[in-house]
PAKOLSE-412080 format. One line per field, with one value per residue: residue in one letter; residue number from 1; z, y, x of N, C-alpha, C, O in turn. Coordinates in steps of 0.02 Angstrom, whole numbers. Atoms other than C-alpha are relative to their C-alpha. Layout:
% residues N
aa A:...
i NUM:...
n_c3 Z:...
n_c2 Y:...
n_c1 X:...
ca_c3 Z:...
ca_c2 Y:...
ca_c1 X:...
c_c3 Z:...
c_c2 Y:...
c_c1 X:...
o_c3 Z:...
o_c2 Y:...
o_c1 X:...
% end
This chain:
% residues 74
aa X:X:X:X:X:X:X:X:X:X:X:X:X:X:X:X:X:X:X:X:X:X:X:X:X:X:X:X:X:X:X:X:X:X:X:X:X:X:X:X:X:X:X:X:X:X:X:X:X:X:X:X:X:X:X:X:X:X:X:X:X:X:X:X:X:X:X:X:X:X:X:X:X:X
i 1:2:3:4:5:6:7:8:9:10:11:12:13:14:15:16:17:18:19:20:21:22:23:24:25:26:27:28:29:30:31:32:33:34:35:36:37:38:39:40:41:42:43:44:45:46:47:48:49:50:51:52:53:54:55:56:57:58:59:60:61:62:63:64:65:66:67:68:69:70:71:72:73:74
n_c3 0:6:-62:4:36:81:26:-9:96:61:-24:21:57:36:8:22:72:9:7:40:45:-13:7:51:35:-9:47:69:25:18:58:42:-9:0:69:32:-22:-41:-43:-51:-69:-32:31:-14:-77:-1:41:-29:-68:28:17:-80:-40:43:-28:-55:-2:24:-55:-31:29:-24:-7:-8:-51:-62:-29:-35:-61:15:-30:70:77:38
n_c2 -59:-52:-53:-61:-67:-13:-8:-65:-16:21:-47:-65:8:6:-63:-59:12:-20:-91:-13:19:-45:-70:20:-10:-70:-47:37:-7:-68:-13:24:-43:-77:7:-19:-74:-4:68:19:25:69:72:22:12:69:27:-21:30:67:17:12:48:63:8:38:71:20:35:24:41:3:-68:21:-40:32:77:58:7:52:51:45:-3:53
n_c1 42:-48:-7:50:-52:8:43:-35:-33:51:50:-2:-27:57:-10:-64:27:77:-1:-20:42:53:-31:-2:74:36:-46:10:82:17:-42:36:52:-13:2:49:16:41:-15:63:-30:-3:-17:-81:-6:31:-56:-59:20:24:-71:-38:13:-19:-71:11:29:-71:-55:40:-50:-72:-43:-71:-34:-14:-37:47:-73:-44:21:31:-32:-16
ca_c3 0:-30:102:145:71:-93:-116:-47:-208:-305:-259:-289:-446:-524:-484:-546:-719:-700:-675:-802:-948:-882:-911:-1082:-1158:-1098:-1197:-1365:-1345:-1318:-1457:-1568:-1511:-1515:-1707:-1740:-1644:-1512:-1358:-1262:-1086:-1027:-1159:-1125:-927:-953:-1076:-970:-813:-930:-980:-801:-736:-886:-825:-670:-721:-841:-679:-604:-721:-661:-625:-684:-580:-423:-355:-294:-108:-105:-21:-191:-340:-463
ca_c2 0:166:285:447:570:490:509:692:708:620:751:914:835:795:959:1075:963:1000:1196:1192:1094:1206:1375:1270:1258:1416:1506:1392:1436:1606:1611:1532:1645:1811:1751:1731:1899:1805:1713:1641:1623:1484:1362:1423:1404:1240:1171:1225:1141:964:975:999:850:732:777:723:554:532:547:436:293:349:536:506:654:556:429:266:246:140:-25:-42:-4:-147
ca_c1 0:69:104:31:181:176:-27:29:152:8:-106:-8:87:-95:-145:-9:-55:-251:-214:-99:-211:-345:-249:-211:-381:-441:-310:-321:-532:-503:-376:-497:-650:-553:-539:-694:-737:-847:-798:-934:-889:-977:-927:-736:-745:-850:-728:-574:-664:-706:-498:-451:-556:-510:-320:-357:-453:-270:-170:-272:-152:7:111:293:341:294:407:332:420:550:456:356:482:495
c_c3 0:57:-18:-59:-83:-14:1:-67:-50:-23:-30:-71:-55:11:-22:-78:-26:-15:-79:-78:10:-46:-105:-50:17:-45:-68:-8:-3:-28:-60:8:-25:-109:-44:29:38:36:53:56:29:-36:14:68:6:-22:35:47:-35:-5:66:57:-24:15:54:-3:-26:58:47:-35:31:-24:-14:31:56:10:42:61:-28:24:-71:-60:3:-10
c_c2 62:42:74:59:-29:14:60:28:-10:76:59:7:4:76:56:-8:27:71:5:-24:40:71:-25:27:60:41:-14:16:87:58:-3:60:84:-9:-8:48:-28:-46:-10:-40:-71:-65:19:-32:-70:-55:-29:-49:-68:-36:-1:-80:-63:8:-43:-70:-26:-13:-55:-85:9:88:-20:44:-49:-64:-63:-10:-77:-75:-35:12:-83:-39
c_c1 44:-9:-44:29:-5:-85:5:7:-52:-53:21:41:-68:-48:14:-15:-53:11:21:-36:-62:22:13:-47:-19:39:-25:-86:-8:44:-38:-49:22:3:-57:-51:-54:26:-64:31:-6:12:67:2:-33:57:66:-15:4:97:43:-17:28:83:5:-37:84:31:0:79:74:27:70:43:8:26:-39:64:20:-18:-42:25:17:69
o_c3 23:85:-66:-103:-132:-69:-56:-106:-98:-77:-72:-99:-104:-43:-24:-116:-80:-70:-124:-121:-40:-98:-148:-86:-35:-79:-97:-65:-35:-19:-103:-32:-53:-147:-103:12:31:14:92:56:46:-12:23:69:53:13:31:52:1:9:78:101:10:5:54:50:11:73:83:2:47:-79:32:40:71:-8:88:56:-63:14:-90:-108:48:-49
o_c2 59:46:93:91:7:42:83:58:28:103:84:60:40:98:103:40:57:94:24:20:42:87:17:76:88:79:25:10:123:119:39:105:125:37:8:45:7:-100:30:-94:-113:-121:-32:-90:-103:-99:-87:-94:-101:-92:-31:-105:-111:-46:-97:-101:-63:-70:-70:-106:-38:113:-52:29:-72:-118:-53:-12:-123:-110:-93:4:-122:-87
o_c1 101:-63:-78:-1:-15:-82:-2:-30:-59:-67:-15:50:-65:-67:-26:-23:-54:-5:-17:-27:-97:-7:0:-43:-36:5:-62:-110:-47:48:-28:-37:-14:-10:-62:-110:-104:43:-90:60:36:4:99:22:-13:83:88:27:42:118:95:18:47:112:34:-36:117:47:47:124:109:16:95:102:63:3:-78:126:-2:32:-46:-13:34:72
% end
């Protein structure tokens, strides 16, 4: 079973991803929108929120930032 400090790491490594794929999409929609001279808020902030959670289901597989303690490496 894994310890507390790595779910810890899990936690603010999967995180730091979510923000950051968040901040992602929101840009790329309201890169796109400013181009076609309309951005509609709640499909960016919806969007942004759908790409932040689906990060977080991804990390859900495995963070290669976080180290697995040393009792369960392969």
């Amino acid at each position: 079973m894994r310890n507390k400090e790595y779910w810890i790491g899990w936690a603010k490594a999967a995180g730091v991803r979510a923000v950051k794929t968040v901040a992602q999409s929101a840009i790329a929609t309201i890169g796109t929108a400013v181009v076609l001279n309309d951005v509609n808020w709640k499909v960016l902030i919806s969007g942004a929120i759908i790409a932040g959670l689906l990060s977080m289901l991804t990390s859900v597989a495995g963070i290669p930032e976080v180290e697995l303690p040393k009792s369960e490496e392969k």
